[in-house]
C-alpha positions as CSV (number, residue, x, y, z in Angstrom):
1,X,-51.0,-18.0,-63.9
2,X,-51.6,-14.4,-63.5
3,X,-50.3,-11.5,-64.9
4,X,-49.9,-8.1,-64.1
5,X,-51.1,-5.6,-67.2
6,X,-51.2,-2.1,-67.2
7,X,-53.3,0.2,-69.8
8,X,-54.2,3.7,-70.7
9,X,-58.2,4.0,-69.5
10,X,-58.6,5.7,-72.9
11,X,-61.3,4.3,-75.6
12,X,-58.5,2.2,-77.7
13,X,-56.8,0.1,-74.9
14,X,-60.3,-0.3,-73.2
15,X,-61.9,-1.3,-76.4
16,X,-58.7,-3.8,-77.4
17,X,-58.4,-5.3,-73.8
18,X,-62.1,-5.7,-72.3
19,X,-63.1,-9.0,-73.7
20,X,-59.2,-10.6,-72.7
21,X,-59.6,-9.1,-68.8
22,X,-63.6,-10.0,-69.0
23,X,-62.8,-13.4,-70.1
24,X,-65.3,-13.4,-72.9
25,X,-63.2,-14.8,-74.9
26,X,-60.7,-18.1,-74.1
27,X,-57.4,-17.1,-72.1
28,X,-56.0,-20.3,-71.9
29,X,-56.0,-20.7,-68.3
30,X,-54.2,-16.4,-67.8
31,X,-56.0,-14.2,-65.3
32,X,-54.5,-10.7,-65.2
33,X,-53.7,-8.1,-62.4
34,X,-54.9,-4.9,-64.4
35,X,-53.6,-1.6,-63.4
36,X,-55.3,1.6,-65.3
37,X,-52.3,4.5,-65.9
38,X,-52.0,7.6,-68.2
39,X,-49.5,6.6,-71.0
40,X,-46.3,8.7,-69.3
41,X,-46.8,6.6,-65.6
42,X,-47.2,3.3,-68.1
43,X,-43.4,4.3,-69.8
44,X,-41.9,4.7,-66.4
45,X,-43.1,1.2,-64.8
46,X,-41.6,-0.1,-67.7
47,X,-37.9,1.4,-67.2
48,X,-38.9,0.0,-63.6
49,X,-39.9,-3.2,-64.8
50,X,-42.8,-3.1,-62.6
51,X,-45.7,-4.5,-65.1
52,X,-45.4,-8.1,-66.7
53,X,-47.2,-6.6,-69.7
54,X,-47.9,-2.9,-70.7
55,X,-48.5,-0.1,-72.9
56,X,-46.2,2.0,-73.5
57,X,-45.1,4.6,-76.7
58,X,-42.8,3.4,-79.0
59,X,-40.4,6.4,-78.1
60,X,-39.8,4.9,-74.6
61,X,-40.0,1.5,-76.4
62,X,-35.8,2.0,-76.6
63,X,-35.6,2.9,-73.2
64,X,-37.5,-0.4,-71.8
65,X,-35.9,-2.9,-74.6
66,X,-33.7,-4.5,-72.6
67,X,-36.6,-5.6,-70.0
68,X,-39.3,-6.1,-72.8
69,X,-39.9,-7.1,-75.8
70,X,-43.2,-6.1,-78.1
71,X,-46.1,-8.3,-78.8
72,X,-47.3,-8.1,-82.8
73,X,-50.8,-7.5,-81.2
74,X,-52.2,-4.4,-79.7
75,X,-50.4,-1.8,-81.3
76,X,-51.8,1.5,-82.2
77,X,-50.2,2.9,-85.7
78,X,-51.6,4.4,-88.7
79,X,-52.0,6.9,-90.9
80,X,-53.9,10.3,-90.2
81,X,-53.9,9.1,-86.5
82,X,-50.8,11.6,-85.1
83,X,-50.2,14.0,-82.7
84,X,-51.4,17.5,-83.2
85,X,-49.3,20.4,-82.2
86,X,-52.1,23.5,-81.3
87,X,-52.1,26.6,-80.1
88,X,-54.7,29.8,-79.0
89,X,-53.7,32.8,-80.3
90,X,-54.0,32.3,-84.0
91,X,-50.8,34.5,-85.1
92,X,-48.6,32.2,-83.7
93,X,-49.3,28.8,-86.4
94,X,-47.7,30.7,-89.0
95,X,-45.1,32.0,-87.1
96,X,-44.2,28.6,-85.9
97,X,-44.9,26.9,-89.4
98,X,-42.3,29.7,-91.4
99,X,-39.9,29.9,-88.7
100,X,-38.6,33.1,-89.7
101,X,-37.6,33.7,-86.1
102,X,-35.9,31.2,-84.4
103,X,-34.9,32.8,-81.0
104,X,-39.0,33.9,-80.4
105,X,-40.1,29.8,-81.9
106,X,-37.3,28.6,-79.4
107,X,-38.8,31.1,-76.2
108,X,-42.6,29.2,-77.1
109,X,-43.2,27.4,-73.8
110,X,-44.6,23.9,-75.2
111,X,-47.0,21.4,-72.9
112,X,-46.3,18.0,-73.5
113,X,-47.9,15.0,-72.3
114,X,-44.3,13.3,-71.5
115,X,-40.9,13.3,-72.2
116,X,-41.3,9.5,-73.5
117,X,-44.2,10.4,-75.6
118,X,-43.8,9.4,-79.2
119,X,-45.7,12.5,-79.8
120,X,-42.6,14.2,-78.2
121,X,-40.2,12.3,-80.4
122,X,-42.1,13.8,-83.6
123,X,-41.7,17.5,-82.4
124,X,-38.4,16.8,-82.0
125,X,-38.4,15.7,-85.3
126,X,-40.3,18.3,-86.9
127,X,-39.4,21.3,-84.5
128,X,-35.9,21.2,-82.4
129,X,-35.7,24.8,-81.5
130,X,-38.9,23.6,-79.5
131,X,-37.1,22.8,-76.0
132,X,-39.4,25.2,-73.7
133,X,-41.3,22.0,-72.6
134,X,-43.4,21.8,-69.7
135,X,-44.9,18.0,-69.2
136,X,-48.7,18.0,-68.5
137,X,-50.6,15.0,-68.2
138,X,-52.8,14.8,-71.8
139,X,-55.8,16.2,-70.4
140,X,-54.5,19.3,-68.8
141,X,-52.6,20.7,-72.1
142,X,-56.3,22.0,-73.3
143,X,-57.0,23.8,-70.0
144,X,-53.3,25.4,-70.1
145,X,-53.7,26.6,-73.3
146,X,-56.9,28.3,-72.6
147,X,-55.7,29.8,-69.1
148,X,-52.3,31.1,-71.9
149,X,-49.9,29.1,-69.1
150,X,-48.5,27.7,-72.5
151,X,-48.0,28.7,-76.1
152,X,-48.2,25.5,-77.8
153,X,-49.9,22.1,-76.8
154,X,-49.5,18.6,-77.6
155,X,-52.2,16.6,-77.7
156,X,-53.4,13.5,-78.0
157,X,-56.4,10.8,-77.6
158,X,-59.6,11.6,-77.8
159,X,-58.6,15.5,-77.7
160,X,-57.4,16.0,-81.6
161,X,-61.4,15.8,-81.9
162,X,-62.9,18.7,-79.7
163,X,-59.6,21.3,-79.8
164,X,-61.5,23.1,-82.6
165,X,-64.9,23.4,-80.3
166,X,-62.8,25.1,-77.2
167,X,-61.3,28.1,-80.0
168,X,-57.8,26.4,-80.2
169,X,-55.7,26.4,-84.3
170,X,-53.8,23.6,-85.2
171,X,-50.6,24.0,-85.7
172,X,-49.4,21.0,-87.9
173,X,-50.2,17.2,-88.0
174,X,-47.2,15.7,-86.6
175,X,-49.0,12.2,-88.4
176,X,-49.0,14.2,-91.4
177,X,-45.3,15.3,-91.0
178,X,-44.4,11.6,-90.4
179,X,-46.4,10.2,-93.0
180,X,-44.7,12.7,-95.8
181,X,-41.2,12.0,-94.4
182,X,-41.4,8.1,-94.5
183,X,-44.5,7.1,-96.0
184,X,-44.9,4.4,-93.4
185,X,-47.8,4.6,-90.8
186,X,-47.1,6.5,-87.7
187,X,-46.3,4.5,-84.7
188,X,-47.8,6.1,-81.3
189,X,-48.3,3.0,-78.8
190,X,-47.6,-0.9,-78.6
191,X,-47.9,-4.0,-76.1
192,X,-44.8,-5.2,-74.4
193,X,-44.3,-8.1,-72.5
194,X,-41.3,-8.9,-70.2
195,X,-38.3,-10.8,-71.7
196,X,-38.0,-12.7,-68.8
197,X,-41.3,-14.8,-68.6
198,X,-41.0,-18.0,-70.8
199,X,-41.6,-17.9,-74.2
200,X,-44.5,-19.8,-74.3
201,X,-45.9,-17.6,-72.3
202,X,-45.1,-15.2,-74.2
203,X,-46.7,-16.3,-77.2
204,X,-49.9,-17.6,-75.5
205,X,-50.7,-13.5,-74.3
206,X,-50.2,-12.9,-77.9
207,X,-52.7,-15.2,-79.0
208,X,-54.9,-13.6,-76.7
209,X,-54.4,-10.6,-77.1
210,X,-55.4,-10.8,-80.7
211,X,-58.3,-13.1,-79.6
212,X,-59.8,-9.9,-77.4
213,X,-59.1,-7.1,-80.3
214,X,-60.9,-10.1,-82.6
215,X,-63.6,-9.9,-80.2
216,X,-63.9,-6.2,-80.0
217,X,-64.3,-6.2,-83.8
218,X,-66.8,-8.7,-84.0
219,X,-69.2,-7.2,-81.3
220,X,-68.4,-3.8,-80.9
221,X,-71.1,-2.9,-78.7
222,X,-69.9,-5.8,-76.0
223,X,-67.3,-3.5,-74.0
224,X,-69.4,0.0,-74.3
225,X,-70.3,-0.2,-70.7
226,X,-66.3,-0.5,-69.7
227,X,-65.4,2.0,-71.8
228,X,-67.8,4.9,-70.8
229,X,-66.7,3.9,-66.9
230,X,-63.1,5.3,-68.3
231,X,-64.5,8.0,-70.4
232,X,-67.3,9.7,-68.7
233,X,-67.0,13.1,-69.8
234,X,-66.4,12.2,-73.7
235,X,-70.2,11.2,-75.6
236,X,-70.4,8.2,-77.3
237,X,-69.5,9.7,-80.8
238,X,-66.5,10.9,-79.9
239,X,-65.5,7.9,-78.0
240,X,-66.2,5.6,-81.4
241,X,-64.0,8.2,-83.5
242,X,-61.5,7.5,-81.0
243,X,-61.5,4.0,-81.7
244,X,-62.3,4.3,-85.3
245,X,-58.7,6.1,-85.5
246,X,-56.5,4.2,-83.5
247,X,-57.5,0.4,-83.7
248,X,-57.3,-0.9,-87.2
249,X,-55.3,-4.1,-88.6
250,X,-52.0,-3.3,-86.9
251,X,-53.8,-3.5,-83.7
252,X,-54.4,-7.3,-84.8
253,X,-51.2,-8.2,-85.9
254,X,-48.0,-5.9,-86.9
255,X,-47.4,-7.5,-90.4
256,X,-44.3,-6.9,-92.2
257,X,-45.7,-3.0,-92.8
258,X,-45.8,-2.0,-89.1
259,X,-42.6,-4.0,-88.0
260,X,-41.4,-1.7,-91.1
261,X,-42.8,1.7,-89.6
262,X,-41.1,1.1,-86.0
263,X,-37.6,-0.1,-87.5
264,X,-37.9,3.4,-89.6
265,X,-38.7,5.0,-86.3
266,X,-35.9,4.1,-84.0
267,X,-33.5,4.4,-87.2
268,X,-34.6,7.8,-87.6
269,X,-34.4,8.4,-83.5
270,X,-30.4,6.9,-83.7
271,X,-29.3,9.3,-86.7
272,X,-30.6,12.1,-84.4
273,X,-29.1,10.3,-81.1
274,X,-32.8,10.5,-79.6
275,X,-32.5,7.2,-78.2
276,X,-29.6,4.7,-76.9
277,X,-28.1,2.5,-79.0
278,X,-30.4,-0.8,-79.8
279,X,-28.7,-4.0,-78.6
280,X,-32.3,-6.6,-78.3
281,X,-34.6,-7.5,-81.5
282,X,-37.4,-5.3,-81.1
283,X,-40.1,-7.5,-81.7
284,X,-41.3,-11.6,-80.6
285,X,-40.1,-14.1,-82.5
């Protein structure tokens, strides 16, 4: 049978996914279709129901739960692993951290890297008067910044590691903000597979899935060549931090702490009418 997956080409999906797509580990007789898209396009073919298994954020997560449901393996969560809000000119973190002016805070122009973005969910968490958005894919918010087409970027990936190199001031940890809030790991990204395909099915991708982040752990070298193909400009070190950050034992399995840490999140997202109303069990049974 084969299956059509989509990914992000960043570090952590490449990392998680090469040995399952590689087949250098068992996959149970699955061969899979594999389509590489930047996390935003990945949260649209899921409202589409395009892909029969992708990554998504967990923010659109409660836009796509009535087509998909979430694997327990694969996910990206953690603690000290958010999104960073950042800006160039240096006056503005305090002025954006105190607030003492809500009209000029509310005027910032912010880049995103999508409206489905969990990293946009947490500003709207931590920052509401924020709603001067402009959506850039991840890699451009640096570059805007720099050229002062934006006040404030969003970023993400591999980014929150050379921000400081290219000049640019963080304004807060939106991991930290979570992490105080709730005290549960920060959810950023998960696996979803469609509701539709049989269960067993289902549970077999699981299986592998976990099987090829296994993999990954036990010969972390194996994959290096697939994932500098997908991240030529960033050097090895900083492709390892990457990884380093965002796979960890939720990317094996969800446990009862990360099934926690999302039911906080969309709880959270419903008191603030964020997202629509949750009518599916959010994860596979």
């Amino acid at each position: 049978m084969n299956l059509t997956l989509g990914f992000s080409p960043c570090p952590n999906d490449t990392f998680i996914f090469d040995a399952m797509i590689h087949h250098k580990i068992d996959t149970e007789g699955l061969t899979f279709n594999v389509f590489y898209e930047d996390v935003e396009s990945l949260n649209h073919k899921t409202f589409d129901g395009t892909l029969d298994i992708s990554k998504l954020s967990f923010h659109a997560y409660a836009y796509a739960l009535e087509k998909y449901v979430l694997l327990d393996a694969g996910s990206a969560l953690g603690f000290g692993v958010g999104p960073l809000l950042i800006c160039k000119k240096e006056e503005l973190v305090q002025q954006v951290l105190q607030g003492r002016d809500e009209q000029v805070i509310s005027d910032l122009k912010v880049a995103i890297p999508g409206k489905y973005t969990t990293a946009n969910f947490l500003l709207g968490l931590a920052f509401p008067q924020l709603q001067n958005k402009e959506i850039l894919v991840f890699s451009e918010i640096e570059p805007a910044l720099l050229k002062e087409q934006v006040d404030l970027g969003l970023i993400i990936h591999e980014n929150r590691f050379t921000y400081q190199d290219k000049g640019l001031h963080k304004v807060i940890d939106l991991g930290d903000f979570w992490e105080k809030e709730t005290g549960c790991p920060i959810p950023l990204g998960g696996i979803v597979i469609r509701r539709d395909i049989p269960n067993d099915i289902k549970m077999k991708v699981n299986r592998i899935l976990k099987r090829s982040v296994e993999y990954a752990f036990a010969h972390p070298d194996s994959g290096i060549d697939f994932i500098r193909q997908h991240a030529q400009e960033m050097s090895e070190e900083v492709m390892y931090k990457h990884i380093e950050l965002y796979v960890n034992k939720y990317s094996l399995n969800l446990g009862q702490e990360g099934r926690k840490a999302v039911q906080v999140m969309f709880e959270k997202a419903r008191q603030l009418n964020l997202i629509p109303a949750i009518r599916e069990n959010l994860f596979l049974n």
